[in-house]
N, C-alpha and C positions, 0 to 999 in steps of 0.2 A: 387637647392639643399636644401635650407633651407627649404621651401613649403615641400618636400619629408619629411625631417625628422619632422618634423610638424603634416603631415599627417601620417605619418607611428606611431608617438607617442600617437597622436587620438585614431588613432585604435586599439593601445596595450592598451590603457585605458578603452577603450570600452570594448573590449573582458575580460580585468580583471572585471571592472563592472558586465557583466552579469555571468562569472562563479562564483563571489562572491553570485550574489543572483538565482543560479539555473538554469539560465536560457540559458546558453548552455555549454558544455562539455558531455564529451564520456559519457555513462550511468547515466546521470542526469537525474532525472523521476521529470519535471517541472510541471505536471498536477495530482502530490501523493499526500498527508502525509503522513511522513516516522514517524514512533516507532519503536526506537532499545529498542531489550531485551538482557538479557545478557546468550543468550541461541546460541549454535552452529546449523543451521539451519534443520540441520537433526532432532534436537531434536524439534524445534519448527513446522517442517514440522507434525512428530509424534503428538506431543499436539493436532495442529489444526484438524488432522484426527481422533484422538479421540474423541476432541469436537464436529466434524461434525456427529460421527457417533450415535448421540445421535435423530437424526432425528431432533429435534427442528428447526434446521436451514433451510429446505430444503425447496425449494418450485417451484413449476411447471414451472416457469418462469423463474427460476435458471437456467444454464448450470455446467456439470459435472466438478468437480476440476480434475485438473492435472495440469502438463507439458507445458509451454508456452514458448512466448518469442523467438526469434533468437537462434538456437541453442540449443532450451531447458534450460533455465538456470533460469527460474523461475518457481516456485509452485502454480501455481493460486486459492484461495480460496472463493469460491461465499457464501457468506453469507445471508441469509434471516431474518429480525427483525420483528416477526409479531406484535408485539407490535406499534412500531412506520412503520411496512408497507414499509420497504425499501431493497433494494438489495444494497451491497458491494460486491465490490470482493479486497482481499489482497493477494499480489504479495510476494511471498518469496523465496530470492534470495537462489540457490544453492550454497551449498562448502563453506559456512563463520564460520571457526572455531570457533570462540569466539562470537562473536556480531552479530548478525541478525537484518539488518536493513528491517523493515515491510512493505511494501508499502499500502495504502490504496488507491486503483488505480483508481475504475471506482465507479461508486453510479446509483442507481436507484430508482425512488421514484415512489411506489406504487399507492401510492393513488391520484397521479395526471396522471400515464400515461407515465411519464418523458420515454424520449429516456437515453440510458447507455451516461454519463458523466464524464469528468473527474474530479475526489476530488478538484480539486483548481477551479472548475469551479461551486460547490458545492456554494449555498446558506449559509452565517454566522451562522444563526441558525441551519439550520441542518446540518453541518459541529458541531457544538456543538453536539448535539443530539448523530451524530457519533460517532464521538470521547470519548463523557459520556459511550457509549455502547461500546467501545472498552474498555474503562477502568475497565464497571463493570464485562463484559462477557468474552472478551478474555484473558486480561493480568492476569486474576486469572488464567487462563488455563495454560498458560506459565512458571507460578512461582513455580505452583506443584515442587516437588523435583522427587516423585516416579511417575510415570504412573500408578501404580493400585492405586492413589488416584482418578483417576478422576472417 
């Protein structure tokens, strides 16, 4: 009896352990980087497609944004940096009134070839790199107030 409750307390510790640092529970995206804005996602769904539709971003290797995910419930945005030569794609979850948590889900790196990976499987520096480029190019997107600014 003791060994059981021993054992059984293990494993509630273990299982708190890893939903504390991501790495299992119901809709945990262990392999993102997650950026919330404080935008309800229809709006931030809107931004991104504006911003996409400026061609800048597109590129032959890209696959087309939409609709993904079990049931449809995420925005998929493929992003191309010609500058630093890489492919993102950012996941945006449907139906979050207030706070839209951003996924920055898979990475592709041009200029070596890379197969699509996932962000936490992403290299320090260019997970920096990323990240700087989301800073300087999308989240000004985001922050707009009106849409005919962009």
């Amino acid at each position: 009896m003791k060994n059981t409750f021993i054992g059984l307390t293990f494993c509630c510790l273990l299982a708190m352990l890893f939903s504390s640092c991501k790495m299992l529970g119901a809709g945990s995206h262990v392999y993102c980087e997650t950026v919330t804005v404080a935008c309800p996602s229809d709006t931030v769904i809107q931004r991104l497609t504006i911003l996409k539709s400026s061609g800048r971003f597109s590129d032959v290797r890209s696959f087309q944004d939409g609709l993904s995910g079990e049931q449809w419930v995420l925005h998929d945005f493929y992003f191309y940096d010609s500058e630093h030569q890489f492919l993102v794609v950012l996941e945006v979850p449907l139906h979050t009134p207030t706070n839209t948590e951003i996924h920055l889900a898979r990475f592709k790196d041009s200029t070596s070839g890379t197969q699509w990976i996932g962000f936490a499987d992403v290299p320090t520096e260019k997970k920096k790199v990323v990240l700087a480029w989301f800073d300087h190019v999308v989240r000004p997107a985001l922050a707009y107030r009106s849409l005919t600014n962009l």
